[in-house]
TORKOL-4160 file (C-alpha; in steps of 0.2 Angstrom, whole numbers, padded with zeros to 4 digits, m for minus):
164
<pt num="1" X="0076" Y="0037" Z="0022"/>
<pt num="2" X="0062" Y="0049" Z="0019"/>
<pt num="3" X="0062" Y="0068" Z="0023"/>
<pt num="4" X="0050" Y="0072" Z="0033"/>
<pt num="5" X="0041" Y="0090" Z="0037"/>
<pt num="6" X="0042" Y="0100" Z="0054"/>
<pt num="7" X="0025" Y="0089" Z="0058"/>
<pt num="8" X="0033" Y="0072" Z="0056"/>
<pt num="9" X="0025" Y="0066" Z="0040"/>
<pt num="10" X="0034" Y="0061" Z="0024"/>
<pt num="11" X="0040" Y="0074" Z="0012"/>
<pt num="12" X="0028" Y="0069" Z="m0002"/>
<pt num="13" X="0043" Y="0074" Z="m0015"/>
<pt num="14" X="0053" Y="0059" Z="m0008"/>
<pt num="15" X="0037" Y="0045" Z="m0012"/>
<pt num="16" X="0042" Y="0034" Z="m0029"/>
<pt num="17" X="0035" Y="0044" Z="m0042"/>
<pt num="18" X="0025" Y="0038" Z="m0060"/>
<pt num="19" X="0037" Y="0031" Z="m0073"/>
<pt num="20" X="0052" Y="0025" Z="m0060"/>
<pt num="21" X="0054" Y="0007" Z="m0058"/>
<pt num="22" X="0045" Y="0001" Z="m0042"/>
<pt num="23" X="0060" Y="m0005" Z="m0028"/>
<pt num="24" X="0057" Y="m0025" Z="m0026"/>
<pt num="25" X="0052" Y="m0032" Z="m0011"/>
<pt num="26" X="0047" Y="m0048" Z="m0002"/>
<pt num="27" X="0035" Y="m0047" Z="0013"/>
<pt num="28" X="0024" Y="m0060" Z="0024"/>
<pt num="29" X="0007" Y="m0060" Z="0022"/>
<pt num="30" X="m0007" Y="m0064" Z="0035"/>
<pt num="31" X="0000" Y="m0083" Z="0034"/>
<pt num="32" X="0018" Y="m0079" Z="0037"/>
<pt num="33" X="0019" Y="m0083" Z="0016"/>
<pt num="34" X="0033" Y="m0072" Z="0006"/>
<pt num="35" X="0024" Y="m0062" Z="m0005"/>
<pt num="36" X="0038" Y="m0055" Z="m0019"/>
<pt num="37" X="0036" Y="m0040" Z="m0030"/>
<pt num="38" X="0046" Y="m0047" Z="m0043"/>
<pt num="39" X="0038" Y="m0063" Z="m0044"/>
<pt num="40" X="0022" Y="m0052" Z="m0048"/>
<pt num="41" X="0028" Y="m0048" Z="m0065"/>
<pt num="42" X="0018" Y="m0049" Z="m0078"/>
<pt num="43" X="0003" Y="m0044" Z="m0067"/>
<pt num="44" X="0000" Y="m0025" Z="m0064"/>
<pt num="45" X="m0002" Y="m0023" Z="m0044"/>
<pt num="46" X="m0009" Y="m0009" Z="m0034"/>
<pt num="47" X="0001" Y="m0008" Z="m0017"/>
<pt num="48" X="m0009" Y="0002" Z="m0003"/>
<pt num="49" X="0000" Y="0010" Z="0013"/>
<pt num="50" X="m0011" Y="0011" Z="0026"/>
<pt num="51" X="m0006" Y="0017" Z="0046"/>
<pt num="52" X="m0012" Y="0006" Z="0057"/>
<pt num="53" X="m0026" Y="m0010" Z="0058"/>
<pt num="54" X="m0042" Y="m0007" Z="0067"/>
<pt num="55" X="m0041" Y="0011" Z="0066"/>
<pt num="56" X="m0058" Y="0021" Z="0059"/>
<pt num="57" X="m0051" Y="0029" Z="0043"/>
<pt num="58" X="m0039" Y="0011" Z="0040"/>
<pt num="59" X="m0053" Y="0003" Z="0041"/>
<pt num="60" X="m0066" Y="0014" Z="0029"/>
<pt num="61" X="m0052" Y="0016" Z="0016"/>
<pt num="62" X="m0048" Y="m0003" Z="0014"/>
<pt num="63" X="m0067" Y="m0012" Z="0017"/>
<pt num="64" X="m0074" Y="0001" Z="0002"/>
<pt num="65" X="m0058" Y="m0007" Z="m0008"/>
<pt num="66" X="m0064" Y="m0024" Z="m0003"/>
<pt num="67" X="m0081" Y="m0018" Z="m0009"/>
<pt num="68" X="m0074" Y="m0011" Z="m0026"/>
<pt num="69" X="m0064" Y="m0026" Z="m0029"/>
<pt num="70" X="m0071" Y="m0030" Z="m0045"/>
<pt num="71" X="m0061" Y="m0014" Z="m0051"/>
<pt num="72" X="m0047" Y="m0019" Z="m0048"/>
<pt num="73" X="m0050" Y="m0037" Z="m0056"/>
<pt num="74" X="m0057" Y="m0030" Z="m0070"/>
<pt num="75" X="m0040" Y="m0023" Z="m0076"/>
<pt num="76" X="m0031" Y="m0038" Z="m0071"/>
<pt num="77" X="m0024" Y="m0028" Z="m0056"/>
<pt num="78" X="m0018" Y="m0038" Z="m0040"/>
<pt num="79" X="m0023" Y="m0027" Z="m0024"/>
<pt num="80" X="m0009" Y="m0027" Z="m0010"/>
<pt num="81" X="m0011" Y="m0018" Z="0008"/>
<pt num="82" X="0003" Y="m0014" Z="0018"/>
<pt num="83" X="0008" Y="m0008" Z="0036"/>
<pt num="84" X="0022" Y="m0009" Z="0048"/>
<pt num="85" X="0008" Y="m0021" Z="0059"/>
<pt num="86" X="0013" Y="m0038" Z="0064"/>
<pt num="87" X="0006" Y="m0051" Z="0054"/>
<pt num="88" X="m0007" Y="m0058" Z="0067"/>
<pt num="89" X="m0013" Y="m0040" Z="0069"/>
<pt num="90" X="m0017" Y="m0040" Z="0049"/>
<pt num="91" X="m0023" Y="m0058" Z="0051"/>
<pt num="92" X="m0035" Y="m0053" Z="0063"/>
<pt num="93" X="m0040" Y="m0037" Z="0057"/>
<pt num="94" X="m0043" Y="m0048" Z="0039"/>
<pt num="95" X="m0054" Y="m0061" Z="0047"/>
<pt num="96" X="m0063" Y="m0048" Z="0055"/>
<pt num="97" X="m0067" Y="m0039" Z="0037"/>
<pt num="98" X="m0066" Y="m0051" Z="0023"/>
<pt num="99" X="m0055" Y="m0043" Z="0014"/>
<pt num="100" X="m0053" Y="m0054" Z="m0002"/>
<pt num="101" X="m0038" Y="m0047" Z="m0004"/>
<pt num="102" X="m0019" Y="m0050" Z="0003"/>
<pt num="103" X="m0011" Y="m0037" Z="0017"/>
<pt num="104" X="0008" Y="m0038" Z="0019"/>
<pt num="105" X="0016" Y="m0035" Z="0035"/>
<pt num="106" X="0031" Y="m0022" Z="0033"/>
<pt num="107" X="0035" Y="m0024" Z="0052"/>
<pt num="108" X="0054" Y="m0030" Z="0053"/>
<pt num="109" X="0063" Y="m0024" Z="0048"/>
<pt num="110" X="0054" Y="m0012" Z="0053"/>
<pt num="111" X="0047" Y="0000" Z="0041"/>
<pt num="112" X="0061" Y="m0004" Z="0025"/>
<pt num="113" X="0047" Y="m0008" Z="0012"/>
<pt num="114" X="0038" Y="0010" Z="0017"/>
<pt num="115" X="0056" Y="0017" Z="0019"/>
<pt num="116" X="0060" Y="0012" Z="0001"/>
<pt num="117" X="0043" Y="0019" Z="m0006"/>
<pt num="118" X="0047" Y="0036" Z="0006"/>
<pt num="119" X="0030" Y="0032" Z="0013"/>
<pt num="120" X="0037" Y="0029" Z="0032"/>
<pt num="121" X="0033" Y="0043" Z="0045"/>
<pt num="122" X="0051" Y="0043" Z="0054"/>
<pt num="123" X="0044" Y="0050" Z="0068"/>
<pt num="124" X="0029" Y="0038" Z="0073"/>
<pt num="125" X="0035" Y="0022" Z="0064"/>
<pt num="126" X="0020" Y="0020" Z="0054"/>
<pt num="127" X="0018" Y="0020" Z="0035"/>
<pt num="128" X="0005" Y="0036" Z="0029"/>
<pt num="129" X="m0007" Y="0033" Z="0017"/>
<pt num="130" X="0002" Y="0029" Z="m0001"/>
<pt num="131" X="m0004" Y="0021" Z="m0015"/>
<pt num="132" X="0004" Y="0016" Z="m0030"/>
<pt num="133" X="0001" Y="0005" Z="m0045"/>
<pt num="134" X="0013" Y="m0002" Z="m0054"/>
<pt num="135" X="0012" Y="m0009" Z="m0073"/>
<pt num="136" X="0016" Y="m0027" Z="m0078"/>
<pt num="137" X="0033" Y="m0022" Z="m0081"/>
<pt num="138" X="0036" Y="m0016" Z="m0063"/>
<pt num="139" X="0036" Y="0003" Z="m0069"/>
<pt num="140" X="0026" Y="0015" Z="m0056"/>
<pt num="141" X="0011" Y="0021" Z="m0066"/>
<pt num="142" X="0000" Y="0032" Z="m0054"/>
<pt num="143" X="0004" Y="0038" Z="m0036"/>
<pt num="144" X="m0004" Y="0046" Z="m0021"/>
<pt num="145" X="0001" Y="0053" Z="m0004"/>
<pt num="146" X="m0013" Y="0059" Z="0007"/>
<pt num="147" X="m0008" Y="0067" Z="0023"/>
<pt num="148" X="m0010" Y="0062" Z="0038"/>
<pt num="149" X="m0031" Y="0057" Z="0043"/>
<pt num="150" X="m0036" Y="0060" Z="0026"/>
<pt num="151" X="m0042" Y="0045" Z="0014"/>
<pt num="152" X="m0038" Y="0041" Z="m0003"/>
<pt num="153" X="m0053" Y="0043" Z="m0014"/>
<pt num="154" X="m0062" Y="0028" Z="m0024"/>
<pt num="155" X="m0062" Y="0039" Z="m0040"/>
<pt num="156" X="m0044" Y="0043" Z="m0042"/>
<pt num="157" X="m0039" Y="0023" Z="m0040"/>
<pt num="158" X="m0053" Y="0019" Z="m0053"/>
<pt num="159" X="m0045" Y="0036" Z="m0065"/>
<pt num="160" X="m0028" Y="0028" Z="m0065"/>
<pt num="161" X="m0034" Y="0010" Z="m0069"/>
<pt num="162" X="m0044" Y="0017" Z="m0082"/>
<pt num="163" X="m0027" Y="0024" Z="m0089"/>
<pt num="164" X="m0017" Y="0009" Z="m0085"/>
């Protein structure tokens, strides 16, 4: 479980930190389809928390990603978003954007893939705004926490794929 602060959002120092082992996984994506971590291997993949689908700052964050795919392409990197939303939400919410890229629905049980990055708010059962990108080995490389309402910037993902 995450540690929280009085305001309810995660203890940054519990998120997964560069150079750990990324904790496997296996989620559904828009499709219902079991998206594994470890059968990624080989494959450096970005995972991106976000809150909530259809909400302003959610929505700003992953459509410039969408527009700055190439990025991430370039380095050979596989882009994954991630919420506690059910997967007709995210399905939805996809169609509506184009993303060209898959989202995962961490919503039962609810929370454990966020829970296991210490990205979970507790309080409000939502996952905050993590990012993490981890190798071809399945080694943590680069991570970020933003509080609560604030986006991650362009620049730092580009900065660590740079570096990867």
């Amino acid at each position: 479980m995450a540690a929280t602060t009085p305001d309810g959002a995660a203890d940054r120092t519990a998120a997964i930190v560069p150079g750990r082992a990324a904790p496997d996984f296996e989620l559904p994506d828009i499709h219902g389809t079991p998206v594994r971590l470890s059968a990624l291997r080989g494959t450096p993949v970005t995972l991106v928390f976000f809150p909530f689908v259809f909400s302003r700052i959610c929505t700003s964050e992953l459509c410039e990603l969408r527009d700055n795919l190439g990025d991430f392409t370039a380095h050979g990197v596989r882009l994954l978003g991630i919420s506690t939303d059910a997967m007709f939400a995210q399905r939805a919410w996809a169609e509506a954007e184009g993303f060209g890229f898959d989202l995962l629905s961490d919503f039962w049980p609810h929370g454990q893939v966020a829970r296991a990055y210490g990205v979970l708010d507790e309080h409000s059962g939502h996952a905050l705004r993590g990012s993490f990108l981890i190798d071809a080995d399945g080694v943590v490389r680069w991570s970020v926490v933003n509080p609560r309402g604030q986006a991650r910037d362009l620049a730092a993902y580009r900065e660590a794929l740079a570096a990867l």
